[in-house]
N, C-alpha and C positions, 0 to 999 in steps of 0.2 A: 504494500500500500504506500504510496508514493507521496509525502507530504511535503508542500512546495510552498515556501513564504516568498510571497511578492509585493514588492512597494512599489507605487502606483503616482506619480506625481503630475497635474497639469497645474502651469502656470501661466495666466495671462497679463502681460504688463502693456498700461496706455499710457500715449506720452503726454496727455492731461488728464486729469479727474472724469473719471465718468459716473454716473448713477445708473441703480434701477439694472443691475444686473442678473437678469432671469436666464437659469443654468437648466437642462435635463442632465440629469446622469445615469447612465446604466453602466455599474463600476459593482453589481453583486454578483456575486459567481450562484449560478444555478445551483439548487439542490436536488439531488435525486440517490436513488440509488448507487450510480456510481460517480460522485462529487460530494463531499460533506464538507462544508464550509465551518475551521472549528474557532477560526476569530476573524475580527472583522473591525477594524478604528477607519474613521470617517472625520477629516478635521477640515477645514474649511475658513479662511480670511471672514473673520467678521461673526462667525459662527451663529450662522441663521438656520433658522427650523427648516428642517429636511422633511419635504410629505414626500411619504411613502404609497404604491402603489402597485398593483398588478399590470399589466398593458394585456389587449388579445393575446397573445402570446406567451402568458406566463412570465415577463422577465419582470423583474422589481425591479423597479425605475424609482430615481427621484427627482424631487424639484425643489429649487429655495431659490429665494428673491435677497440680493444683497444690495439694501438701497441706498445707503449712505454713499457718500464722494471717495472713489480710493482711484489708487494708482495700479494694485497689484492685486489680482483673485487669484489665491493656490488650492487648490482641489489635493488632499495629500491622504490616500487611504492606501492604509495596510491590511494587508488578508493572510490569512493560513488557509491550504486545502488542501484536504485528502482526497486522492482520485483511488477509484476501483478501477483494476482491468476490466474489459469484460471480454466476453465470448465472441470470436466470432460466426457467422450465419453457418448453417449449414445446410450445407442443399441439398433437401431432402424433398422438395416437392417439384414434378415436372415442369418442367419452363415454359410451357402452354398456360398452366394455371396459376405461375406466377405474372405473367404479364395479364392475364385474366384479371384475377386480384387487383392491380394497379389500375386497369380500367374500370373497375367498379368502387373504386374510392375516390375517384378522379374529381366527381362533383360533392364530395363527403367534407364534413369538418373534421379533421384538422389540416385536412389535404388540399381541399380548392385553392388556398391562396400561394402553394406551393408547387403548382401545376401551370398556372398562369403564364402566360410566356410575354414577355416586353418585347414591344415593336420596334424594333431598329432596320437600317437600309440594309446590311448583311445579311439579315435573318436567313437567308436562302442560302449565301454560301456558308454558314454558320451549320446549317439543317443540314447540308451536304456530308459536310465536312463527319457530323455528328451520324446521323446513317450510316457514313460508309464506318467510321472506327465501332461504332454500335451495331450489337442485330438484338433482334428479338428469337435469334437461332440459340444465345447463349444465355444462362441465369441473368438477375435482373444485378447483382452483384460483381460477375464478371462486366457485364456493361457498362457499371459506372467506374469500375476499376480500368479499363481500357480507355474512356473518357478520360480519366484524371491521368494515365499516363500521356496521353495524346496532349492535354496542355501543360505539362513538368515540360516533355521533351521539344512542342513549336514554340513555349515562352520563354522569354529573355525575363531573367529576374533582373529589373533595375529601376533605381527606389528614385532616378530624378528625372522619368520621363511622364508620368503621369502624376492625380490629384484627386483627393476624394469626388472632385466632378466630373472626371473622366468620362465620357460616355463608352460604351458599347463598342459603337461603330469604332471608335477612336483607338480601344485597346486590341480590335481585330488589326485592325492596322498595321497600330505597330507592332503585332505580336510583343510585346514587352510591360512590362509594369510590376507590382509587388504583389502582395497574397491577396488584398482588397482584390483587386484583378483578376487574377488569376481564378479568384472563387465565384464572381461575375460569371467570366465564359465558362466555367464546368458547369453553372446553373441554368445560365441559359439552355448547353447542351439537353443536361439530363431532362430537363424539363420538355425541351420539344422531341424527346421518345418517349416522353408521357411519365418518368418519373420522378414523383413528387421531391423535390430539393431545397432545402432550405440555407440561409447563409448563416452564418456562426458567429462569434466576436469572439475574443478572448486570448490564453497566451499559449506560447508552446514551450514547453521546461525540460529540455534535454537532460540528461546528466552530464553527456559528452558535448563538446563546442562543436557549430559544424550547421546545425541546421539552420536554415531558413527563417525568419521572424523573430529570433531570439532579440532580448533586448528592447521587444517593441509590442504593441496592443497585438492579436494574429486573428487571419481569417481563412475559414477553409467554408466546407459545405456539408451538412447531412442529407443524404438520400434515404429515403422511404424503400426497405428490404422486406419484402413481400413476408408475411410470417413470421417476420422478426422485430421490423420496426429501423426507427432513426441509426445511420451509422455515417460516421465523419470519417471525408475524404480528403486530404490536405494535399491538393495540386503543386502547394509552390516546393512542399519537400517529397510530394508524392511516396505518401506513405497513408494506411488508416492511421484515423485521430482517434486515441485511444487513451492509456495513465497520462501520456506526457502531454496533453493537452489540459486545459483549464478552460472550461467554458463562463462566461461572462453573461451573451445574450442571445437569442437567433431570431430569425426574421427574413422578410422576403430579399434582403439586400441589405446595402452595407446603411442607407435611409433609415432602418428599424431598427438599426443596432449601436448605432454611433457611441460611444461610450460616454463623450460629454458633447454637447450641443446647447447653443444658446446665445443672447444676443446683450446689448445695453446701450441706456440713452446718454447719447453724447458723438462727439465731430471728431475723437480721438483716437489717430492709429493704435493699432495693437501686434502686440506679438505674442507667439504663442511658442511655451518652452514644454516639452512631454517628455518625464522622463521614467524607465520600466527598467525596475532589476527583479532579478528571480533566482530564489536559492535553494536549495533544498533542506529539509530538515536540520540535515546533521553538518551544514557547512555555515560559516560565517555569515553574520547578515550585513549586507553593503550598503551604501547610501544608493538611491538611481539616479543612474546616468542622465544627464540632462541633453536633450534635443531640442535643437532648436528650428522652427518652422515658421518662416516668414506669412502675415496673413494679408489681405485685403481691407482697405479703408470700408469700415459698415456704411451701410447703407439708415437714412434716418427715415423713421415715418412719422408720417402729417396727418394728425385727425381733419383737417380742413378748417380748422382754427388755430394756427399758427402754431400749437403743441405738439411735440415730438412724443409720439409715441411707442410704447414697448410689444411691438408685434407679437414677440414670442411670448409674451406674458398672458395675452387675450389667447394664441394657441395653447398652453398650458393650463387656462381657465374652461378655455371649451372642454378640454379632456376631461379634466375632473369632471366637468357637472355631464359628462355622456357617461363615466363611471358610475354616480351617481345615480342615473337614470336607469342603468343597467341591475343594478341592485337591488 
C-alpha cells in the first residue's frame, strides 16, 4: 500500500491590489476503495470560509471569496494518500457482448456524458486514425490499450508548445503537447468507438525518476471496461494508472477538472507560481518546487452601471443554488 505525501502550492501575485477574489478548487483526492485520503491541511492568504460541495461528478470542490485589497493569494494544501493496487480486467466475457454492453449504456447515467464526442474540423481524420489502431474484433481493453499506445508513440511530449486552451484541432497538428493533451486525443479517440472515457486530474508518484508529469498537477483518462468498470490509461507514460497515480478529480475534460480556477476585481497583471512535490512515506518531506507560469491581463466586467463586476462569483452562486435545488 503505497502512501504518498504531496504538497501542493499555487500562488498568484498582482502588481497592484486587487479585491473580490473568487477561487474554485478541486485540490481533494477522491475516496474510494482504492485511494484513502489519511490527512489533508488547506491554508489559504486571508483565510476565508471554504464551502464545500459535491459537483455531478462526485469531486468535492470548493469555493471562498477573499475580499479585502492584497497583492498575493497562496493556495498551500498538504495531503497524505494511501493508494490500493487493484486488479486488472479479465477477459472472460466474448467480445461480441462486450461491445454489446457499451452500447446499451451509451445513453445511461453515468455514461452519456462520457460518450459524447466534441466537434472539431479533424474529427474524421481523428475517426480514421482511431478505426484503423481500434477494432471491435479485439476486447474493449485491448482497444483502449492500443489507442493509448498509438498517442505515447505519434506524441511529442513538450511542455512549451501548447496551453490549457489548446484546442483539438491545434494538438492534432502539432502532434505535440503534455498529458493535458495527450489525455484530450485518447478521449476523443475512445469515445468515437463508442467507449465511455472520462479525463482524470491528479498526480503520478513514481518511486523511480523517469516518468512523465512528475513534479507537476497529471492527467491521463478512465475508460469504461465492460464488466469491470473505470480503469486509467496514462498516454503520456503509456502505462495503466494504477498505486502510483493519485487521483484529485474526473470529468469530461480538463474544463471539469481544473484544480484551481477563478477570477478578481481589478486592472492588475498577474502571475501565476505552481509548485508540486511528492514523497513517499518513508523518504524526507521537501519544500515544492516552484513554477513559474506567465498569465494574461483579466478581462473586467461591467454590470452597465459603471461597476466592475465578479463574473465568477454570480457563476459560483448559480451553482450553489442549482445544488440546492437539487436536494
Amino acid at each position: 500500500m503505497p502512501a504518498f505525501i504531496i504538497h501542493h502550492i499555487t500562488r498568484y501575485l498582482y502588481d497592484l491590489p486587487v479585491i473580490d477574489s473568487a477561487n474554485q478548487i478541486m485540490l481533494f483526492p477522491l475516496q474510494d476503495e482504492f485511494q484513502d485520503v489519511t490527512e489533508h491541511t488547506l491554508a489559504i492568504t486571508g483565510d476565508p470560509v471554504v464551502d464545500l460541495y459535491a459537483d455531478y461528478y462526485g469531486n468535492q470542490v470548493g469555493t471562498f471569496m477573499h475580499s479585502r485589497p492584497h497583492q498575493e493569494l497562496v493556495i498551500d494544501v498538504k495531503m497524505e494518500v494511501v493508494t490500493q493496487q487493484r486488479a486488472l480486467p479479465a477477459i472472460e466475457h466474448p467480445i461480441a457482448d462486450q461491445w454489446n454492453y457499451l452500447q446499451q449504456v451509451a445513453d445511461a447515467i453515468p455514461y452519456i456524458d462520457f460518450v459524447k464526442q466534441e466537434r472539431f474540423e479533424a474529427l474524421p481524420e481523428v475517426a480514421a486514425v482511431a478505426n484503423m489502431e481500434g477494432s471491435r474484433d479485439a476486447s474493449v481493453m485491448d482497444t483502449a490499450y492500443r489507442l493509448m499506445e498509438y498517442v505515447y508513440r505519434n506524441f511529442e511530449y513538450n511542455k512549451e508548445v501548447t496551453t490549457v486552451e489548446t484546442t483539438l484541432d491545434e494538438i492534432w497538428r502539432l502532434k505535440a503537447g503534455v498529458c493535458q493533451d495527450f489525455a484530450h486525443i485518447l478521449l476523443a479517440m475512445l469515445r468515437m468507438l463508442g467507449i465511455p472515457a472520462r479525463y482524470v486530474s491528479g498526480y503520478v508518484c513514481p518511486h523511480d525518476a523517469g516518468m512523465r508529469g512528475e513534479g507537476a498537477t497529471h492527467a491521463w483518462v478512465e475508460a469504461c471496461i465492460p464488466f469491470y468498470g473505470w480503469l486509467g490509461f496514462d498516454p503520456t507514460n503509456n502505462c495503466i494508472a494504477n498505486e502510483q497515480h493519485v487521483r484529485l478529480a474526473v470529468g469530461r475534460n480538463f474544463t471539469d477538472c481544473s484544480p484551481v480556477k477563478g477570477t478578481y476585481r481589478g486592472t492588475a497583471h498577474h502571475r501565476l507560481e505552481v509548485g508540486v512535490s511528492v514523497a513517499h512515506e518513508e523518504e524526507s518531506r521537501t519544500p515544492a518546487p516552484v513554477t513559474t507560469v506567465l498569465m494574461p491581463q483579466p478581462i473586467a466586467n461591467n454590470n452597465g452601471n459603471g461597476e466592475t463586476t465578479n463574473s465568477y462569483r454570480k457563476h459560483v452562486e448559480m451553482m450553489m443554488q442549482q445544488q440546492q435545488q437539487q436536494q
